[in-house]
MARKEZA-97645 format. One record per atom (N, C-alpha, C, O): residue number from 1; atom name; x, y, z. Coordinates in pm, 1 decimal, decimal comma, padded with zeros to 6 digits. Each point is the difference from the previous one (the first is absolute). Example, Ala and Ser with C-alpha at 12.3 -4.5 7.8 and 13.67 -1.06 7.14 Angstrom:
BEGIN
<1; N; <01319,0; -00569,0; 00780,0>>
<1; CA; <-00089,0; 00119,0; 00000,0>>
<1; C; <00090,0; 00120,0; 00000,0>>
<1; O; <00103,6; -00001,9; 00066,5>>
<2; N; <-00138,6; 00106,9; -00138,5>>
<2; CA; <00082,0; 00119,0; 00006,0>>
<2; C; <-00077,0; 00109,0; 00073,0>>
<2; O; <00050,9; 00110,8; 00016,9>>
This chain:
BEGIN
<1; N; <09709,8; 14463,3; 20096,7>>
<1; CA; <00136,4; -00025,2; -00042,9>>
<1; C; <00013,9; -00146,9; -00041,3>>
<1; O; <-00051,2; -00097,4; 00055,2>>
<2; N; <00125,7; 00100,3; -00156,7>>
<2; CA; <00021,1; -00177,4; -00057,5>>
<2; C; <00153,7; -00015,5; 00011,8>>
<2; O; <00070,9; 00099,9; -00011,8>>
<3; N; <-00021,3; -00213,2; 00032,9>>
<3; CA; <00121,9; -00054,4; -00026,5>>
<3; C; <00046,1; -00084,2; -00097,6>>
<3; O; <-00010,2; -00117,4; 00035,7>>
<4; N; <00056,1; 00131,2; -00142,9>>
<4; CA; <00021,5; -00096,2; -00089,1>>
<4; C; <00142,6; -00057,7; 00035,3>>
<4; O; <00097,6; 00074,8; -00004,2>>
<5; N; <-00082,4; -00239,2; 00047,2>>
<5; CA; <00094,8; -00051,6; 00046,9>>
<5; C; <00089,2; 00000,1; -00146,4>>
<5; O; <-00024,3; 00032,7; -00116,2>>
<6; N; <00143,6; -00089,4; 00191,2>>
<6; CA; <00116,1; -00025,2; -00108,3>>
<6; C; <-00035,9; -00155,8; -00014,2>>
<6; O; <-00090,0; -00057,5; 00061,1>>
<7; N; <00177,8; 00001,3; -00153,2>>
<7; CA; <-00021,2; -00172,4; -00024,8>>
<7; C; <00005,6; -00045,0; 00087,5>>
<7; O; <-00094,3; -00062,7; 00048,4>>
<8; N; <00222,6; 00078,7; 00014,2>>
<8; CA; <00088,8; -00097,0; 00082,7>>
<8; C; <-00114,3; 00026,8; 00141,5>>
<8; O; <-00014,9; -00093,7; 00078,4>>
<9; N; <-00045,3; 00198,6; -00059,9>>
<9; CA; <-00145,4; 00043,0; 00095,7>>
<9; C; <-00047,1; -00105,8; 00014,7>>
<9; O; <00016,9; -00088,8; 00083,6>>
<10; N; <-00119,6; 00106,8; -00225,9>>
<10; CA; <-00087,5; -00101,9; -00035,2>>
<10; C; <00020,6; -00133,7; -00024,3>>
<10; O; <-00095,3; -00075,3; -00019,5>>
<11; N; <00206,6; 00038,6; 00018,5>>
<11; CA; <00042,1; -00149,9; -00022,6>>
<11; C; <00039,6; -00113,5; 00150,1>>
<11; O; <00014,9; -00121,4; 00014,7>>
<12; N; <-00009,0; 00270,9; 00095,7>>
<12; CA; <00028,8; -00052,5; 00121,0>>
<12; C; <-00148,1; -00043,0; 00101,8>>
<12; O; <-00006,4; -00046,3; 00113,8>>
<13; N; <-00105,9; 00086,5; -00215,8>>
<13; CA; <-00115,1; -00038,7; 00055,6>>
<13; C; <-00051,4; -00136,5; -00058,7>>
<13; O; <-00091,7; -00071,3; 00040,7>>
<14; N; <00180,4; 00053,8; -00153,0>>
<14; CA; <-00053,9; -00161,9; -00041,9>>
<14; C; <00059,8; -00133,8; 00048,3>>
<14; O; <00036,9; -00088,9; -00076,8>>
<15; N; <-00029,8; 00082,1; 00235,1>>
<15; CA; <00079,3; -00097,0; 00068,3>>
<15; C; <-00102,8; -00136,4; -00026,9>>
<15; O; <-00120,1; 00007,1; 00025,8>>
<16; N; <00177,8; -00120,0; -00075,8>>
<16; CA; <-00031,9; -00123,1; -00011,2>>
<16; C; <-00123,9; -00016,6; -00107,3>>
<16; O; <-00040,3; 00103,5; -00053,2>>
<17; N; <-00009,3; -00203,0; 00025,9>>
<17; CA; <-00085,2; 00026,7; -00101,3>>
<17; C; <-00114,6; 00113,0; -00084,0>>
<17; O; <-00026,4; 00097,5; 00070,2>>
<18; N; <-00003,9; -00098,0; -00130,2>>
<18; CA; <-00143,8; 00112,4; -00013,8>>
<18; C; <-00063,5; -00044,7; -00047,3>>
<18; O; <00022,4; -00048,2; -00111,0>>
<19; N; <-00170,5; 00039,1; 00190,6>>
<19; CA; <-00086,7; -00094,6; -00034,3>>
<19; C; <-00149,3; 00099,6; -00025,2>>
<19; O; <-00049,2; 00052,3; 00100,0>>
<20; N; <-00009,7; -00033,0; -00222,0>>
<20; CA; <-00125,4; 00075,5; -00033,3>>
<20; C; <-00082,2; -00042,1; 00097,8>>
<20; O; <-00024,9; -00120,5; 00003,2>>
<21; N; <-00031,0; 00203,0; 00090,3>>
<21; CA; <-00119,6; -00000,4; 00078,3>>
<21; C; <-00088,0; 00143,6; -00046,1>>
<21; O; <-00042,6; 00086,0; 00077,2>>
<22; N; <00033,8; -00088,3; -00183,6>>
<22; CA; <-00143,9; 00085,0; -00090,0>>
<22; C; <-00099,4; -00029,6; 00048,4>>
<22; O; <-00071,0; 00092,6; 00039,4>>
<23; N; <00028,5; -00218,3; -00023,5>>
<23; CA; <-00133,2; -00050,9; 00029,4>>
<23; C; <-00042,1; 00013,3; 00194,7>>
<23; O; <-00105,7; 00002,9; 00062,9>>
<24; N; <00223,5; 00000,9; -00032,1>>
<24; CA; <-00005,0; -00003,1; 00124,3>>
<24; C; <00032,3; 00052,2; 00143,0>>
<24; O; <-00016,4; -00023,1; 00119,8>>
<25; N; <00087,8; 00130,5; -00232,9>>
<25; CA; <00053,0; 00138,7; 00090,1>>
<25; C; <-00116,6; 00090,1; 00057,6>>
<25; O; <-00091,4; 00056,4; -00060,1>>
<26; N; <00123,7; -00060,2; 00201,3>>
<26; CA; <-00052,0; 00159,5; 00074,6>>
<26; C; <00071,6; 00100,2; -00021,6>>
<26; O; <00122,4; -00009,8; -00007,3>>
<27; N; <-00183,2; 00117,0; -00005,8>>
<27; CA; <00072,4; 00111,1; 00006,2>>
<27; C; <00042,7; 00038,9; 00138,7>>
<27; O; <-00079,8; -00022,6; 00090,9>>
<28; N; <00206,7; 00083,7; -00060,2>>
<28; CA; <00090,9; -00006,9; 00088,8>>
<28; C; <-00033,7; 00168,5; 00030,6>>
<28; O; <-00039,8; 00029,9; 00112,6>>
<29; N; <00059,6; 00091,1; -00230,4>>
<29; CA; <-00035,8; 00125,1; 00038,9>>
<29; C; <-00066,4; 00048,7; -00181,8>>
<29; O; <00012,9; -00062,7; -00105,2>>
<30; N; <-00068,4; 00168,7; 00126,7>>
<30; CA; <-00058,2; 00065,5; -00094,6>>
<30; C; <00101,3; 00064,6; -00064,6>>
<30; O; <00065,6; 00095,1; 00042,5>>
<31; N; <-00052,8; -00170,1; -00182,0>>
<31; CA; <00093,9; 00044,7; -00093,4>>
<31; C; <-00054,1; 00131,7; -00108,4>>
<31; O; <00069,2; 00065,2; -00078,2>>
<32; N; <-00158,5; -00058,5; 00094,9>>
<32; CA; <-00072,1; 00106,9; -00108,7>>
<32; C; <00049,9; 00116,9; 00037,2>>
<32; O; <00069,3; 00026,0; -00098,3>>
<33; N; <-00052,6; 00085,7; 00190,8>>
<33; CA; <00024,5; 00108,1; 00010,9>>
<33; C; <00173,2; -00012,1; -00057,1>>
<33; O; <00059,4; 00096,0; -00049,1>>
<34; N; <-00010,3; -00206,5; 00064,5>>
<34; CA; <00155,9; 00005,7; -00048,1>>
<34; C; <00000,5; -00008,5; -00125,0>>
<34; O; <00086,4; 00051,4; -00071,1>>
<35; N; <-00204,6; -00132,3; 00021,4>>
<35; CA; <00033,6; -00009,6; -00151,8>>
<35; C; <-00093,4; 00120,2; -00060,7>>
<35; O; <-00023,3; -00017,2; -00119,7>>
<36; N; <-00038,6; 00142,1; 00179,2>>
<36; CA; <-00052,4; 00052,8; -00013,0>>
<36; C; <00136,0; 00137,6; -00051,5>>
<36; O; <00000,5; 00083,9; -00090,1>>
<37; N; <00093,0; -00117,1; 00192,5>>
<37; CA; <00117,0; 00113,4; -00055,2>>
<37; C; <00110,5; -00060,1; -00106,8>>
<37; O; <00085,4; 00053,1; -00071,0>>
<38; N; <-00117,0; -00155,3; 00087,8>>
<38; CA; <00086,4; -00113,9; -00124,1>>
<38; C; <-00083,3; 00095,5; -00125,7>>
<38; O; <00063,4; 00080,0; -00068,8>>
<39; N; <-00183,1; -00097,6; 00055,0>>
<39; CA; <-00115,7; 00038,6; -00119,4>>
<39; C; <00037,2; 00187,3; -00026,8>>
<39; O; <00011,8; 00054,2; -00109,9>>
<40; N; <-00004,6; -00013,2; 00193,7>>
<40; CA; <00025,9; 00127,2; -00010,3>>
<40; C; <00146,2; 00040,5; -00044,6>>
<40; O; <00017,5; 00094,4; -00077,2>>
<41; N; <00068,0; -00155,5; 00119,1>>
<41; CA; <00163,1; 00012,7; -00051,9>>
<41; C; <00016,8; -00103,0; -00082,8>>
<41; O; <00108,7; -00055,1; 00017,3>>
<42; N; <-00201,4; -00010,4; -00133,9>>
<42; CA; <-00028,1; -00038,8; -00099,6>>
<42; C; <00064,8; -00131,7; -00031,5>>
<42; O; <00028,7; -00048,2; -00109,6>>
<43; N; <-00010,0; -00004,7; 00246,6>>
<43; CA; <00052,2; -00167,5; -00032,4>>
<43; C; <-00116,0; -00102,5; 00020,3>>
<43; O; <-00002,0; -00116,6; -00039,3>>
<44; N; <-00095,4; 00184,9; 00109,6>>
<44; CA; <-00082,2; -00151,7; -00073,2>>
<44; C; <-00136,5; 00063,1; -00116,0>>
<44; O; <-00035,6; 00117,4; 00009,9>>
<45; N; <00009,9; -00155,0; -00051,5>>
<45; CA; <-00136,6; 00052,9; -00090,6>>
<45; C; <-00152,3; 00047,8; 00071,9>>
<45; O; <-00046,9; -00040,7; 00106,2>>
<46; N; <00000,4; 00120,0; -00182,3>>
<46; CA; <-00128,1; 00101,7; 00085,1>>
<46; C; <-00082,4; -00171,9; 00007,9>>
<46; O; <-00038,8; -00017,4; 00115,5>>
<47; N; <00012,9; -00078,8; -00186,8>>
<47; CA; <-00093,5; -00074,1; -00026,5>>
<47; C; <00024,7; -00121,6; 00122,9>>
<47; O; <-00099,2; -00054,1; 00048,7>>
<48; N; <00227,4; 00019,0; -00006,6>>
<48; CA; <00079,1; -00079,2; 00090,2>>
<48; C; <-00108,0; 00047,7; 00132,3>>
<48; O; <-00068,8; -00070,0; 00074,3>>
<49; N; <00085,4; 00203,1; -00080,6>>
<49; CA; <00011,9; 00017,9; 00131,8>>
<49; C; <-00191,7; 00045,1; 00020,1>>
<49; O; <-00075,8; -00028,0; 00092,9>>
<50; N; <00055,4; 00086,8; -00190,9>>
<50; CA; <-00132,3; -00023,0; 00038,4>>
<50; C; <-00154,5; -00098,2; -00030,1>>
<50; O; <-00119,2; 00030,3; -00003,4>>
<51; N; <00198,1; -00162,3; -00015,4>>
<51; CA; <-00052,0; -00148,9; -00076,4>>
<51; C; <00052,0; -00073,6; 00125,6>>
<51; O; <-00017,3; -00121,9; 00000,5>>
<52; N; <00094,0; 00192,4; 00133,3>>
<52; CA; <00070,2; -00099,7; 00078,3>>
<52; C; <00085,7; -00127,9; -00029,4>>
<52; O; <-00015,5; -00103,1; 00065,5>>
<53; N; <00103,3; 00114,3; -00163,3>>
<53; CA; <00023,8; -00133,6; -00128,5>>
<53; C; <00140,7; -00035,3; 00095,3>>
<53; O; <00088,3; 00082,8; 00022,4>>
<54; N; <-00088,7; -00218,0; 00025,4>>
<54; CA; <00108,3; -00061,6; 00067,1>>
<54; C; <-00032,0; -00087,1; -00113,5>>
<54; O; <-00113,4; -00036,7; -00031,0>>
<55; N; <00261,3; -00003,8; -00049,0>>
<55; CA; <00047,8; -00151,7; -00077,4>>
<55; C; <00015,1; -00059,0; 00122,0>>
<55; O; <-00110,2; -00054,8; 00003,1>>
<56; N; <00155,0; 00027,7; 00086,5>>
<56; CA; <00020,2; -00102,4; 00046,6>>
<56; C; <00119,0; 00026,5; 00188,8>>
<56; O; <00086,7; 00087,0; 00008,7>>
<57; N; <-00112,7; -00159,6; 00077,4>>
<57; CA; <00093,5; 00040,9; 00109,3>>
<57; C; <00073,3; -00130,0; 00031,8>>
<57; O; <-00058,6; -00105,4; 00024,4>>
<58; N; <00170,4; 00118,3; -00026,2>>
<58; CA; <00080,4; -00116,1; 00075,1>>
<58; C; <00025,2; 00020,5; 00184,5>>
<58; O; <-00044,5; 00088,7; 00072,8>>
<59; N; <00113,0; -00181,4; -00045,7>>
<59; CA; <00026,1; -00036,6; 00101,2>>
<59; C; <00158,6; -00070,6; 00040,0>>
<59; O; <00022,7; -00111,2; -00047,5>>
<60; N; <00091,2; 00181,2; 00139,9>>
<60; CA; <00104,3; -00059,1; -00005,7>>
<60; C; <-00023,1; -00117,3; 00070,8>>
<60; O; <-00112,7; -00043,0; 00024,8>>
<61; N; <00239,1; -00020,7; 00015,0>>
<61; CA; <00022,1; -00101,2; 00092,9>>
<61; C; <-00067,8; -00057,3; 00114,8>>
<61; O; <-00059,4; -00101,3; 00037,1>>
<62; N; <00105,3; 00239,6; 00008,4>>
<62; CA; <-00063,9; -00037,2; 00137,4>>
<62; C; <-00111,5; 00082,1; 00063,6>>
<62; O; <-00025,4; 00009,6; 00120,1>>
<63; N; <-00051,8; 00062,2; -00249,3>>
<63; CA; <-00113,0; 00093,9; 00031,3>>
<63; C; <00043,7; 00132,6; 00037,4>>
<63; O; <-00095,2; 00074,5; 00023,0>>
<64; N; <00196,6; -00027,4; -00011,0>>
<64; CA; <00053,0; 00159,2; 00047,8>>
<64; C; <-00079,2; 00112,6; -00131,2>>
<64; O; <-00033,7; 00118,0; 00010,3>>
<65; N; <00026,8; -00189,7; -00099,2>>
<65; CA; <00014,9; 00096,7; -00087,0>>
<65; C; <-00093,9; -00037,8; -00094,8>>
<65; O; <00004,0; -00111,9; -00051,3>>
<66; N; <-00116,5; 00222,4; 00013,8>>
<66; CA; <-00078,9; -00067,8; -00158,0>>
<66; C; <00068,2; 00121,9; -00138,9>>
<66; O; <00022,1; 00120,8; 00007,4>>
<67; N; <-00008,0; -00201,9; -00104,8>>
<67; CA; <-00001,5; 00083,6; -00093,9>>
<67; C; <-00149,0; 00029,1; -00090,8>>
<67; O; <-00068,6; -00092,2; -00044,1>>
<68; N; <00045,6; 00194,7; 00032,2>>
<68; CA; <-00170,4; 00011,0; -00054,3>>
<68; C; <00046,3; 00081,7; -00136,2>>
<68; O; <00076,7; 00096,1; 00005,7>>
<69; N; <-00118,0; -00133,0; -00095,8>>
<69; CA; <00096,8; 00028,6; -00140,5>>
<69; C; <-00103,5; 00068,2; -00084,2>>
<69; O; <-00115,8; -00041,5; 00004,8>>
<70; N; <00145,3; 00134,2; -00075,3>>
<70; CA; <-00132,1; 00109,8; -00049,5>>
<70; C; <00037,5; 00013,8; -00160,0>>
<70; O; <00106,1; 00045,4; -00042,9>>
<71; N; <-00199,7; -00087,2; -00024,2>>
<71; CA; <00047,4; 00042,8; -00152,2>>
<71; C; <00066,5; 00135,8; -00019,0>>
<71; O; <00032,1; 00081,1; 00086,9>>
<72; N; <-00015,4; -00072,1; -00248,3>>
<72; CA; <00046,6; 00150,0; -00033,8>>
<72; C; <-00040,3; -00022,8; -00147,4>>
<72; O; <-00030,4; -00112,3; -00040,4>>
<73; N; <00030,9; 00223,6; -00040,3>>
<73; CA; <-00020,1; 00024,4; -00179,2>>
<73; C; <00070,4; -00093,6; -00061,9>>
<73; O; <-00017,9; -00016,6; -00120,6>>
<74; N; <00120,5; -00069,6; 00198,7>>
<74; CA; <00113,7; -00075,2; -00061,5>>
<74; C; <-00012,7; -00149,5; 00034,2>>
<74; O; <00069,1; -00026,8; 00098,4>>
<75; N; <-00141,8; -00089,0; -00153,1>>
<75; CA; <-00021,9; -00104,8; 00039,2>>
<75; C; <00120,9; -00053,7; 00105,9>>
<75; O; <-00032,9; -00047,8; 00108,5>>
<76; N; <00188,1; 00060,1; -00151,4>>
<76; CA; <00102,5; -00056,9; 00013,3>>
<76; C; <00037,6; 00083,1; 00141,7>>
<76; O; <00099,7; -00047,1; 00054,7>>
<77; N; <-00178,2; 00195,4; 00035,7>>
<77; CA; <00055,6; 00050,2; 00047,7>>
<77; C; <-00093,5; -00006,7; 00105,7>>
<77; O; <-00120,7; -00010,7; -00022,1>>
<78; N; <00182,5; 00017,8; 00167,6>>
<78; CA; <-00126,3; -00040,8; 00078,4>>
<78; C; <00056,4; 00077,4; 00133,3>>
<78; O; <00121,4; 00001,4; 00020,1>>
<79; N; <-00199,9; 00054,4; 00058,2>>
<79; CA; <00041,8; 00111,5; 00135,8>>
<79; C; <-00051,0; -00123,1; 00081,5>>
<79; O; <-00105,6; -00061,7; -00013,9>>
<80; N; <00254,1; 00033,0; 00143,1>>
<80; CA; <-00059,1; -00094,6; 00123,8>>
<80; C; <00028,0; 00100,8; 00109,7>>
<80; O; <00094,5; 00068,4; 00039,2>>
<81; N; <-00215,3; -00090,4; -00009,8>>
<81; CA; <00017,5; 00053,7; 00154,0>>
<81; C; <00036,1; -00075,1; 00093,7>>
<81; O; <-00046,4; -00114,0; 00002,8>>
<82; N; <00138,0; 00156,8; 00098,2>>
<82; CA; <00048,1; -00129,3; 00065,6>>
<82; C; <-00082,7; 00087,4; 00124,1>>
<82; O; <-00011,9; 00120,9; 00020,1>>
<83; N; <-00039,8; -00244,0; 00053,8>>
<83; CA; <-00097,2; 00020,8; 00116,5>>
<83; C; <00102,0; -00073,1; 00130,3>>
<83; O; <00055,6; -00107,3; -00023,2>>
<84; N; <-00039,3; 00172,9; 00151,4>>
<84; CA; <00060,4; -00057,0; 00126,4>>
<84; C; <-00074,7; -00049,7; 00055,0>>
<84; O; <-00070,3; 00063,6; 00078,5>>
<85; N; <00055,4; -00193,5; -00096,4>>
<85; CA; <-00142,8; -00052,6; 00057,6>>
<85; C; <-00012,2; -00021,4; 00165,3>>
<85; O; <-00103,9; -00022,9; 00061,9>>
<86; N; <00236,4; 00036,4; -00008,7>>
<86; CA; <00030,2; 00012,9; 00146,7>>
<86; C; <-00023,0; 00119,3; 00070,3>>
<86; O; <-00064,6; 00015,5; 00103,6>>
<87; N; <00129,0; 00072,8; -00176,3>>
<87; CA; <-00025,8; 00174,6; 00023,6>>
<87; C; <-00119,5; 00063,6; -00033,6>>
<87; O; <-00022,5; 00116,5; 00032,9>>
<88; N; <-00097,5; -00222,7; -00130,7>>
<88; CA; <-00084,9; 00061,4; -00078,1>>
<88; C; <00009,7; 00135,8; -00057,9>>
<88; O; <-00095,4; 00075,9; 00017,4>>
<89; N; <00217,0; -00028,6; -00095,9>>
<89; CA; <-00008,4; 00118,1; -00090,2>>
<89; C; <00051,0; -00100,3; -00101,3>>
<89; O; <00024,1; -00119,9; 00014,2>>
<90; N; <-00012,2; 00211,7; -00137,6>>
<90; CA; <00069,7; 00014,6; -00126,2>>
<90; C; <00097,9; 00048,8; 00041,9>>
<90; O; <00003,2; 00098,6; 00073,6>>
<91; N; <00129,1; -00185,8; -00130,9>>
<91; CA; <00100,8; -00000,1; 00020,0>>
<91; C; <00042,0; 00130,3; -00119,8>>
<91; O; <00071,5; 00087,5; 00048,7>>
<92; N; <-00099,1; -00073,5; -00157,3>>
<92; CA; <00016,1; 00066,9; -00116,0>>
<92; C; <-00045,5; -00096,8; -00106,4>>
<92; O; <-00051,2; -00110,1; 00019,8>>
<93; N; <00080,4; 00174,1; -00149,2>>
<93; CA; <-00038,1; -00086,9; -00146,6>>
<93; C; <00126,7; -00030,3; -00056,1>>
<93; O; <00102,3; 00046,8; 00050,1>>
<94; N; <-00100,1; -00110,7; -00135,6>>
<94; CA; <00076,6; -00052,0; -00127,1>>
<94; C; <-00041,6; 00004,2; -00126,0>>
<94; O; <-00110,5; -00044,7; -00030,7>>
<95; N; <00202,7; 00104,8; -00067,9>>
<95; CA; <-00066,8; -00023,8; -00130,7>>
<95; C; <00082,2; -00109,6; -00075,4>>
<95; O; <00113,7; 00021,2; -00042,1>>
<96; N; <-00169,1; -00120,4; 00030,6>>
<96; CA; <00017,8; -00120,8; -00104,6>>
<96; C; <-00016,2; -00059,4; -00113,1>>
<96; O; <-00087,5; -00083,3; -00023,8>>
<97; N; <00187,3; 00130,8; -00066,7>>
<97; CA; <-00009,9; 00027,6; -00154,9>>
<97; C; <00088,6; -00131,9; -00010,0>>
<97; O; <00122,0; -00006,3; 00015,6>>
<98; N; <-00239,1; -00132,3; -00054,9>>
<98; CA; <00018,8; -00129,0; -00035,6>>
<98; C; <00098,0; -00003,7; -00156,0>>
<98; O; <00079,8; -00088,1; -00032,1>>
<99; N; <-00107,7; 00183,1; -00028,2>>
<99; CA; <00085,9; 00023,1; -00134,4>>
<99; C; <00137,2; 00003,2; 00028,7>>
<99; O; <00085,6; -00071,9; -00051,5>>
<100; N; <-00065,6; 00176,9; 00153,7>>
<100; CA; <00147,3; -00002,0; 00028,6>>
<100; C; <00047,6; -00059,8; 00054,9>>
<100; O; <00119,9; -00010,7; -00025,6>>
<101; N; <-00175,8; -00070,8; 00139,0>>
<101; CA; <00037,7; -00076,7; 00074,0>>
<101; C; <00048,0; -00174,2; 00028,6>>
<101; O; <00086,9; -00072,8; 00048,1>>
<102; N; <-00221,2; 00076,3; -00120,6>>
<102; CA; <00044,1; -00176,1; -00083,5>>
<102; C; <-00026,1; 00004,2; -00154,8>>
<102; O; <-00009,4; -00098,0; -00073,9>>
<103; N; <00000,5; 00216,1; 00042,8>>
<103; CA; <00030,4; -00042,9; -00215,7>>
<103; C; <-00120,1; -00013,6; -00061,4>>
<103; O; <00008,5; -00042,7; -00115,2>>
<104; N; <-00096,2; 00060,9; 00147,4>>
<104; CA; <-00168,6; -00022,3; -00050,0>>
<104; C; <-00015,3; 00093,9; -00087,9>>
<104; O; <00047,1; 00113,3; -00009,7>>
<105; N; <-00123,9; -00178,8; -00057,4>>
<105; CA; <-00040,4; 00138,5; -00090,1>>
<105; C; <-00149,1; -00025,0; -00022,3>>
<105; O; <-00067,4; 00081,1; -00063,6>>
């Protein structure tokens, strides 16, 4: 089962700065079987998920929370998984369409 949060969800996990720790993130829990039903109910791509392809994971404030952010067919559009790094689950995903959101094209 997946949860896809609402904004206001996902926006309550970005307390205080967000700082890219790509280079330096542990993994907290095994995201593949989640993005494995993401791949199957056709929000992330067959190639995402079996290339293991993380763009990139942030980190809030005060460490509660990583966001681990997964391409899609759409440069501008990107699935975050928000990870409970206290609870160690996945909190649910977000889909983040930078086009709509801040005007990019």
């Amino acid at each position: 089962m997946t949860i896809e949060l609402t904004e206001q969800e996902y926006k309550s996990t970005m307390t205080g700065k967000m700082t890219d720790v790509t280079a330096s993130a542990k993994p907290v829990v095994d995201i593949w079987p989640y993005v494995e039903i993401l791949r199957n109910e056709k929000i992330v791509p067959d190639y995402v998920f079996a290339n293991e392809l993380v763009e990139s994971v942030y980190t809030n404030g005060d460490g509660s929370f990583h966001h681990v952010l997964l391409p899609t067919d759409n440069k501008n559009v990107l699935i975050i998984l928000i990870i409970d790094v206290v609870g160690q689950r996945i909190k649910g995903h977000f889909k983040l369409d930078l086009t709509q959101q801040y005007g990019l094209s």
